[in-house]
Each structure stands twice: as C-alpha cells, then as structure tokens.
C-alpha positions in Angstrom: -49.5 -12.4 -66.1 -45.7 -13.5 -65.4 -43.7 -11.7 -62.5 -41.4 -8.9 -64.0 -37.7 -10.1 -62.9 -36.3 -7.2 -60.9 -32.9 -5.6 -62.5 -29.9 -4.0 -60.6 -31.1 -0.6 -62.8 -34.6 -1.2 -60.5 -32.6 -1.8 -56.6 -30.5 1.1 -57.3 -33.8 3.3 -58.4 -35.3 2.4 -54.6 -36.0 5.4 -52.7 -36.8 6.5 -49.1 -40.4 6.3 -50.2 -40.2 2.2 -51.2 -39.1 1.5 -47.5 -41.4 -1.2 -46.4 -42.6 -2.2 -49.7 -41.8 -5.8 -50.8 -40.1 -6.8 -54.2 -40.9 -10.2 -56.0 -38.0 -11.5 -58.7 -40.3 -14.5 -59.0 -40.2 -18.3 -58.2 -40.6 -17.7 -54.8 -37.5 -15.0 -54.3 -38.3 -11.8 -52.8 -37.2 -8.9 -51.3 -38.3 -6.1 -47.9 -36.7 -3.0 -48.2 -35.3 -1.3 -45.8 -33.6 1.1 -43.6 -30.4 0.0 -41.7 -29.0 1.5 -38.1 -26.6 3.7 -40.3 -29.4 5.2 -42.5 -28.5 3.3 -45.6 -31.2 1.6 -47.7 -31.1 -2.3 -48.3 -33.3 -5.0 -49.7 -33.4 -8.1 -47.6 -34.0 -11.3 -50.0 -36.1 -14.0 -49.0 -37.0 -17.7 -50.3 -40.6 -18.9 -49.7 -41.1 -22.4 -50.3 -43.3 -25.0 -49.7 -42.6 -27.2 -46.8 -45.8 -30.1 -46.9 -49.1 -27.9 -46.3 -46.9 -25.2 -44.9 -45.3 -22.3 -46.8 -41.5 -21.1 -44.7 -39.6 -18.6 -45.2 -35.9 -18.7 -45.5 -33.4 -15.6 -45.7 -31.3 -15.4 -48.7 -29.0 -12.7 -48.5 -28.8 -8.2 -48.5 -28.4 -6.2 -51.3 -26.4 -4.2 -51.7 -24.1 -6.5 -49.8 -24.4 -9.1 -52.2 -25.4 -8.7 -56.2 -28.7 -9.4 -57.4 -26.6 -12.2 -59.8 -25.1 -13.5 -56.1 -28.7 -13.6 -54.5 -30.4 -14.9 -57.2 -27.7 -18.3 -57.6 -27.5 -18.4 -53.7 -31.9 -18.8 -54.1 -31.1 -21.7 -57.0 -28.9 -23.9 -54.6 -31.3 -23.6 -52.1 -33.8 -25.0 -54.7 -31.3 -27.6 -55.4 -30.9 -28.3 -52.1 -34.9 -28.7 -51.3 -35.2 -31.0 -54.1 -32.3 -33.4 -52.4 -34.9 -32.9 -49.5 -32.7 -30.5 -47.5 -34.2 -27.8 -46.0 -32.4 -24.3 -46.4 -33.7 -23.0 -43.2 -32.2 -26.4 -41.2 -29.1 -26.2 -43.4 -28.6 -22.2 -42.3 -29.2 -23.3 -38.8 -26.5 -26.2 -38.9 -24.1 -23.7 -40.8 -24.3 -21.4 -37.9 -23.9 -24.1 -35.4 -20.7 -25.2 -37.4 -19.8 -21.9 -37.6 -19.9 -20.9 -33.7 -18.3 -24.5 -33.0 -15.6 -23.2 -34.9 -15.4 -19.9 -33.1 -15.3 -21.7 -29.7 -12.5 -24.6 -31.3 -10.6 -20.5 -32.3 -11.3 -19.3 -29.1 -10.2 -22.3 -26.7 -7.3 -22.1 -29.2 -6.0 -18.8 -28.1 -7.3 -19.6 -24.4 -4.5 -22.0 -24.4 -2.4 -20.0 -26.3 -2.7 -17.3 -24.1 -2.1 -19.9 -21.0 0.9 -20.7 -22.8 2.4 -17.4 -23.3 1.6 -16.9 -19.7 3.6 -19.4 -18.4 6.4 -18.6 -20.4 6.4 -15.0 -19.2 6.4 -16.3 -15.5 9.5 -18.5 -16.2 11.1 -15.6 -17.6 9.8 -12.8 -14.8 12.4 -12.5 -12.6 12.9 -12.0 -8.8 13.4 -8.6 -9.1 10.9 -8.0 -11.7 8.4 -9.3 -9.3 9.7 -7.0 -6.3 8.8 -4.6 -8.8 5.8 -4.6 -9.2 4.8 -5.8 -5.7 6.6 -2.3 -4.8 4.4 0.0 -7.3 1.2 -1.8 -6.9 1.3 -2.5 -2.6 4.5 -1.6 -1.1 4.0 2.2 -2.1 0.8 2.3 0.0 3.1 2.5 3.0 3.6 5.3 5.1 7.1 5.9 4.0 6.5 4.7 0.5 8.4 1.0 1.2 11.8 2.3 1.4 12.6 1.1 4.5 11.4 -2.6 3.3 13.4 -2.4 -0.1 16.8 -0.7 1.5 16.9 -4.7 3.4 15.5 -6.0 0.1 18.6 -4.7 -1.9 21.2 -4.6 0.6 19.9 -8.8 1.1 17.6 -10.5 -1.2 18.1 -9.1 -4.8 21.9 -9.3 -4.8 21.3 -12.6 -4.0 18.2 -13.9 -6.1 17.7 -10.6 -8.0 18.2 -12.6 -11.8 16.5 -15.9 -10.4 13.5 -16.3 -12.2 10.7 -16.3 -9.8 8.9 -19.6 -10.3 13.0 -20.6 -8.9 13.0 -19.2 -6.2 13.1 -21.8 -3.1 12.5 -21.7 0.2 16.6 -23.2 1.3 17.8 -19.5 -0.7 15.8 -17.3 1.2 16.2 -18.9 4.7 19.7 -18.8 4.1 19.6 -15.2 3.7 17.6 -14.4 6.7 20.3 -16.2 8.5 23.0 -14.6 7.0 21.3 -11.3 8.6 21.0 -12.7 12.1 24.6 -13.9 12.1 26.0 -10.1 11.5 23.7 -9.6 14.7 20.6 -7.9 13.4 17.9 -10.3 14.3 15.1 -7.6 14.3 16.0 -6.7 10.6 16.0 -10.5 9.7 12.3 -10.4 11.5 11.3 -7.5 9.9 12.8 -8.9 6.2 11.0 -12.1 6.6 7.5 -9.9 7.1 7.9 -8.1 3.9 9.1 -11.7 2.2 6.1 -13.1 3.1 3.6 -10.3 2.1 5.3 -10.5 -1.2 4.6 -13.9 -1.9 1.0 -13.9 -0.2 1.3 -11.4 -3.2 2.4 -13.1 -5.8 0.1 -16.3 -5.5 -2.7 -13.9 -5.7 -1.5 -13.4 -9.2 -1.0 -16.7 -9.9 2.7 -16.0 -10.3 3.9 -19.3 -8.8 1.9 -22.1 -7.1 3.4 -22.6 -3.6 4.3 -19.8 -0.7 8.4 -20.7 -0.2 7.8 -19.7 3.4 4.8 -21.0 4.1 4.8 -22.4 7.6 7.7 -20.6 8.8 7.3 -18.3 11.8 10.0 -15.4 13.2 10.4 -17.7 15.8 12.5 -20.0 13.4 14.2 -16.8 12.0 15.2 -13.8 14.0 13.3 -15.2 17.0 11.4 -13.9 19.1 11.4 -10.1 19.7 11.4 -9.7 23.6 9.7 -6.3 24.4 11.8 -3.7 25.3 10.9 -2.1 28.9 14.4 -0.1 29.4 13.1 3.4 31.3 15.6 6.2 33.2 14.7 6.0 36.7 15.4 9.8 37.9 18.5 9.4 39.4 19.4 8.3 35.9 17.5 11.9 34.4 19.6 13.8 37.0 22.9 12.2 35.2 21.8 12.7 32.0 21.5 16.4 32.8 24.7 16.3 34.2 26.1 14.8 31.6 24.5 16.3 27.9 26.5 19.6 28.0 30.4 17.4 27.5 28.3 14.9 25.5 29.1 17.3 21.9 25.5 17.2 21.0 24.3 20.3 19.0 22.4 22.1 21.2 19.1 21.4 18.9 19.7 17.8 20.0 19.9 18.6 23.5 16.5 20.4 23.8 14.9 17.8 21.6 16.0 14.9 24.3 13.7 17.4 26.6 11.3 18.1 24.6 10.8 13.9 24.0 10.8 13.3 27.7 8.6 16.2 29.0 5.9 15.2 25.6 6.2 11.9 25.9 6.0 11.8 21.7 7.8 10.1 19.3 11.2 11.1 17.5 9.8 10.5 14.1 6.7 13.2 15.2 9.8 15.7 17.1 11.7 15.4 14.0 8.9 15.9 11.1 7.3 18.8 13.3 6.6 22.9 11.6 6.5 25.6 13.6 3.3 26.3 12.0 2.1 23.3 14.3 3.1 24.5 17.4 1.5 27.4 19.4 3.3 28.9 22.8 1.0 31.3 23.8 -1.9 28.6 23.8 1.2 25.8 24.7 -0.4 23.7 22.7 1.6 21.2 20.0 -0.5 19.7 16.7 0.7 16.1 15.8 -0.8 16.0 12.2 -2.1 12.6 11.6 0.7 12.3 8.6 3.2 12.2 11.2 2.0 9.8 13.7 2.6 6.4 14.4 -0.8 5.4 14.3 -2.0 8.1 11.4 -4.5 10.2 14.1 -3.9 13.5 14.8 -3.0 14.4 18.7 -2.7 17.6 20.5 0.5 17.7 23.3 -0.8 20.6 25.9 2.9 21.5 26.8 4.0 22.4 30.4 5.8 25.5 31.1 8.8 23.2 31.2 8.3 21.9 27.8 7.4 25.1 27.0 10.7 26.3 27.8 12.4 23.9 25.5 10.3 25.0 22.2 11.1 28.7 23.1 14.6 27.8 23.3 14.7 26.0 20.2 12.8 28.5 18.5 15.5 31.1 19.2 17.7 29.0 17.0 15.5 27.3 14.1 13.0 30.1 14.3 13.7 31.4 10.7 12.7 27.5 9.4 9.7 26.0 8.7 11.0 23.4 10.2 11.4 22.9 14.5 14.7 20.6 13.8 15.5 21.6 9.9 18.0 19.8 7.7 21.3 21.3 6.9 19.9 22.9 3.6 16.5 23.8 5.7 14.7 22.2 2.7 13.1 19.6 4.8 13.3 18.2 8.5 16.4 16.4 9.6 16.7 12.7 8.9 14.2 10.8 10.7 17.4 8.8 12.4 19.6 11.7 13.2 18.8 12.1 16.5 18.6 8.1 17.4 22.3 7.9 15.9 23.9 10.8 17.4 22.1 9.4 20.9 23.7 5.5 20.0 27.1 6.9 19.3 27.6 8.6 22.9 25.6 5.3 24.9 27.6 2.9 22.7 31.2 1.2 24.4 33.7 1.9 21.0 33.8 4.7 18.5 33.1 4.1 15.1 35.0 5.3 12.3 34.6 9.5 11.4 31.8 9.3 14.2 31.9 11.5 17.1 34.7 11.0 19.9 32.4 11.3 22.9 31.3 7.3 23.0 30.1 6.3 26.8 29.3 10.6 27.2 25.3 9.6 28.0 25.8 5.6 28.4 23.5 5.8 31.8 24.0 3.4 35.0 20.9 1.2 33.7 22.5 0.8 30.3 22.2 2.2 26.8 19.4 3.6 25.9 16.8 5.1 23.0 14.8 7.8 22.0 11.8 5.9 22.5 12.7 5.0 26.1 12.7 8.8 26.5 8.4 8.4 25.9 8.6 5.2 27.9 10.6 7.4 30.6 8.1 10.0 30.5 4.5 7.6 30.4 6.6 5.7 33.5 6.7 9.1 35.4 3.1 9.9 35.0 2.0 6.7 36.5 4.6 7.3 39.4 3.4 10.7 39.5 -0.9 9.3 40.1 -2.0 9.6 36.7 -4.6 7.4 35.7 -3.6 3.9 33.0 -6.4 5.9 30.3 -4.8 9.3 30.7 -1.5 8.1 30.3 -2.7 5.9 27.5 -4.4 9.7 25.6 -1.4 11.6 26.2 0.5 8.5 24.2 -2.1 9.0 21.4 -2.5 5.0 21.4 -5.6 3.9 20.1 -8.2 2.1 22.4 -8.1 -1.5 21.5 -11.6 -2.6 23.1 -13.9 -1.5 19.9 -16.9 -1.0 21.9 -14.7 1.4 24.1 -13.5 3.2 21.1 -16.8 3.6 19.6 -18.9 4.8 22.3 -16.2 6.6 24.9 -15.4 9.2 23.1 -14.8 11.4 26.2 -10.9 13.2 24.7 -9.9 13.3 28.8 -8.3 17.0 27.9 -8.0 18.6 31.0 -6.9 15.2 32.9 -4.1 14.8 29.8 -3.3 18.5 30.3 -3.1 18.2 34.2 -0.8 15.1 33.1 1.8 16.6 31.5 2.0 19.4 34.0 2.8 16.8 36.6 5.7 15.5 34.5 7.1 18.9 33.3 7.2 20.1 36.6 8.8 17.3 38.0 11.4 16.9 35.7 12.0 21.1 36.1 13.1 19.9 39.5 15.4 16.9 38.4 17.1 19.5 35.7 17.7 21.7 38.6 19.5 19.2 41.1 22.8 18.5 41.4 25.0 16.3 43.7 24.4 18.9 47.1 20.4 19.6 46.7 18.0 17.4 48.6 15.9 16.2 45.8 13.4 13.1 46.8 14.2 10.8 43.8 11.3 8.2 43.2 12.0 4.6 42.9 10.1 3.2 39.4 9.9 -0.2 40.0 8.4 -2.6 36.6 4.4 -3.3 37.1 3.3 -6.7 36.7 
C-alpha cells in the first residue's frame, strides 16, 4: 500500500502526544517530531538514501521554519544532486565549511577594520587626552589624588604639547621643557616632572598608545641632576636664637607653637598640619598619627613630653573649639599643607616678596636657611646626641625597617625606650627655651656622622 503524503492540515494537527513519533511523506523523506528548548513543537525532516550497501541519513530542514512545499523541493535537489553523484550529506558539510570560511574572511575583515579605526583614534588622541586618562585610571591612586603631579603638568607640559597628538610627541619637546624648568632654578621640580613623564609613558605603551618611550634612557642625572641629600640640622646654639628670635618674627602664635611642637615630636609638617584634636590625648600625652596622614601610610603613636605637652595645651587654648589642631581660616578643614613651610621661607629668605610679610632674615639662623623638615632632622639629631639608640630614633621617626627579615620577625614596638626618647629631647630643649645670653647653659656640639 502507497505511503499517505503528509499535508500542512496533518503538521499543524501534531500534538504534545506525537513527540517522538516519526512521520514518512514518502520517497525516502521523513520527519521526528519534537520539542524545542523554548517548548515549541517542530518536525525535523530527514532524507534517507542509499549510499552503495549502506543506507545515510541526511537532514533536510524544520518545520515550521520552513514549509512543507520548501522541504519537500529542498529533498528533490538533493535527489538531483545524488543522481549527478553528489552526496547531500558531503555537499552540507562543504557548505558549512564555505560558510564558516566566510565568517572568518568577515571577521579578519572587521579585525582589520577595527586595527584601523584604532590607529586613527591614536593619531587623533591628543597629549592631553592621554594625561587624561593616565590621571583617572593611575595618577588618582595617589595619596593626594595627583594634584601635585598635574599642577607641574599644566603649569609646563600641556601648555606646551597639550593639542600635539600623542603618537607626535618627541623626545627634543619634552627635554626642552624640563630644561626650561631648571633654568628658572627649580631643578627638584624638573626631577620630580620628569618622574611623572616617565610613568606616563611606561603607561601609555602598555596601552599600545604609541610604540617607543620618548625618554627612554634618560636619567635625572641628565635633567635636574642629581638631588644631593639635604643634612641641614640647628645645632642648639642655633635653637637658643630661634627662641630668641620667633616672638619679632610676626608669626601667628599657632605657627610658633607648631615650630615646637615639630621639634620636640620630631613628626612631619604635613602630619602637624592634617592633625584632629580627636587624635590627640593630654592626660595620657599621647598623639595618634592616623596612617592616612603619614608619609609612609602606617599609623604612629608620639608619647609627648611634658614639654611638648605644653605646646598642645597651649595651642589648644586657641584652636580648642576646632576639629582641627591648626584649622583653616573658615575652620572647614586643616590649614594648607604648605602654610607653615611658606610663612617659615619668607622670614629665612634674603629679599621680601611682593604682599608677603616684611620680617625677611627674622628666623634666617647662623647655619643658614632652613625647613620644617630640618626641625624633625633637628630633633632625631638631638636624640642621638642625647644616647638614644639608631633603632629607637629610627621608631620614634615611624620609618619603616628596610631589612625584610627584620621587619617580619622583630616586631618588638621599643615603646617605653621611644617614650624615654622623647623625654630626653623635650626636656632638653625646655632648658634651651629657657636660656638666654647670661644663663650658663652647656650647649652640645652636633657634629655630621659618617
């Protein structure tokens, strides 16, 4: 009996219960129903043929994708195709192989056209676009954000090469900036400009931005040169001046005790100036260094002497009612991080700068000018003078131990020596506050150590 042809009336009629069943349109076409990932029924059609003694197997096409009409002419040219001696299941397999060729020809296509677009956006990206996003991405991770690298960056370079397209930017335009900043005399900056430069660019290559580092090769020798260490320390005849001296010096008074309180802690004047009273505790005379303010980001405890003591209570009678130990003029924040270092350079420098204070030379000192951070050197210099032990000194400085196998298994904090310290110094320079030109003070001779 002859093979009832199937009829889009019978596919439609399928149910839920035909799912697995097979359906046979005759002359070797047939279909599987089924159910598909979204829940939908379909009929996959087949071809079986004879291949020499063998039967195969080819796949036709899905209803209801395709029409029974458009599976049933897809099954003839297969036929057609067999009887030319083409296979259908070799000629699907050669389609798909043409087919993926042609998806890999597409998708070198936009490879290259994405290569190209790329290089077209780097000749177009400019200097500053690059700063950028070398800022955002790396420069913000910085302790103070990167605004001390980008104020030199756009007082210096993007002025300069700020509209140069990056890929443009040679290494003759930015040496010649660099010495444009060590011929105004700031060869520290133009040190410190070319270290930024040069993470930029290790930056840039790493993005494939340009191919070559400009400064590649290139050391601060050949720039700012080199940065001699600075080892400038008041010996105490120098202290006794500087008392002498501070009151016609027209520092607020704030400023005065803070010149104490830098030389009897031996701390820094960015941890002075960012300091809460919150942080600081008389009665146990004890002073918290959060590790957000410190040089090294570790927190450090000063154990304060009476004579530093003195100075906090002092300048708590005044900036009490802050938050802040030295508040700004609105008391919304600290002061500015330089305030004290420029109000101490305009008294030690030899001529007055415009609207700047009137009392220049008022603390320039017998050894010379000098910095906040030679008030800490002053101080460390002292203890040593004074018998405290190289690894006390180097605690109460809250420098980090730079033998790792010291660091990791002495982890003895040295409290009592560091406190015992820091008596020592306060007490000593109690007695250089209280002498004058009559007293009979023994004044110690600090000589450098080798």
């Amino acid at each position: 009996m002859a093979t009832k042809l199937l009829t889009a009336a019978t596919l439609k009629a399928i149910t839920e219960n035909d799912v697995g069943s097979i359906l046979n349109d005759g002359g070797g076409l047939r279909g599987r129903v089924r159910r598909n990932r979204a829940g939908k029924i379909t009929v996959q059609f087949e071809y079986k043929y004879r291949d020499g003694k063998k039967y195969r197997t080819a796949k036709v096409e899905q209803w209801p994708k395709k029409s029974l009409a458009e599976i049933r002419a897809i099954c003839r040219d297969m036929k057609a195709n067999l009887s030319k001696g083409i296979d259908p299941i070799e000629s699907r397999k050669a389609e798909k192989l043409e087919t993926q060729l042609e998806q890999a020809q597409q998708l070198e296509k936009q490879k290259q056209e994405i290569e190209r677009l790329a290089t077209e956006a780097a000749t177009r990206r400019t200097f500053s676009d690059a700063i950028k996003q070398w800022e955002k991405l790396e420069l913000s991770r910085r302790k103070d954000g990167g605004k001390e690298a980008m104020r030199a960056i756009q007082k210096d370079v993007l002025p300069v090469l700020g509209k140069v397209t990056l890929v443009d930017v040679k290494r003759a335009m930015l040496v010649d900036i660099l010495d444009g900043v060590v011929e105004r005399g700031a060869r520290v900056m133009a040190n410190h400009l070319f270290g930024d430069l040069r993470q930029f660019f290790n930056f840039a290559i790493a993005r494939e931005w340009i191919d070559a580092h400009p400064l590649a090769g290139l050391t601060k020798d050949k720039i700012g040169g080199r940065q001699k260490e600075r080892d400038r320390y008041l010996s105490e005849e120098e202290i006794i001046e500087l008392n002498q001296r501070l009151p016609a010096a027209n520092l607020l008074r704030t400023t005065e005790l803070a010149i104490w309180i830098m030389l009897s802690t031996c701390c820094r004047v960015g941890e002075l100036s960012q300091a809460q009273w919150e942080d600081v505790d008389l009665e146990q005379g004890e002073w918290f260094i959060p590790a957000g303010n410190s040089k090294n980001a570790k927190d450090h405890t000063v154990f304060l002497s009476d004579f530093a003591k003195r100075q906090f209570q002092e300048l708590q009678a005044i900036t009490g009612d802050s938050a802040w130990c030295l508040p700004s003029r609105d008391d919304k924040r600290h002061i500015c991080l330089k305030s004290i270092a420029k109000q101490i350079k305009d008294r030690v420098r030899d001529e007055p700068l415009s609207n700047r204070t009137k009392a220049t030379g008022a603390l320039l000192l017998p050894g010379g000018g000098w910095t906040p951070h030679d008030l800490r050197r002053t101080g460390a210099t002292m203890m040593g003078e004074l018998g405290v032990m190289g690894e006390v000194i180097e605690r109460c400085l809250n420098h980090v131990e730079g033998n790792k196998l010291k660091r990791i298994y002495q982890r003895h904090e040295l409290k009592a020596e560091q406190r015992e310290a820091w008596r020592l110094l306060g007490d000593r320079l109690a007695l250089l506050q209280s002498a004058d030109a009559q007293e009979n003070v023994i004044v110690g001779r600090f000589t450098k150590r080798a």
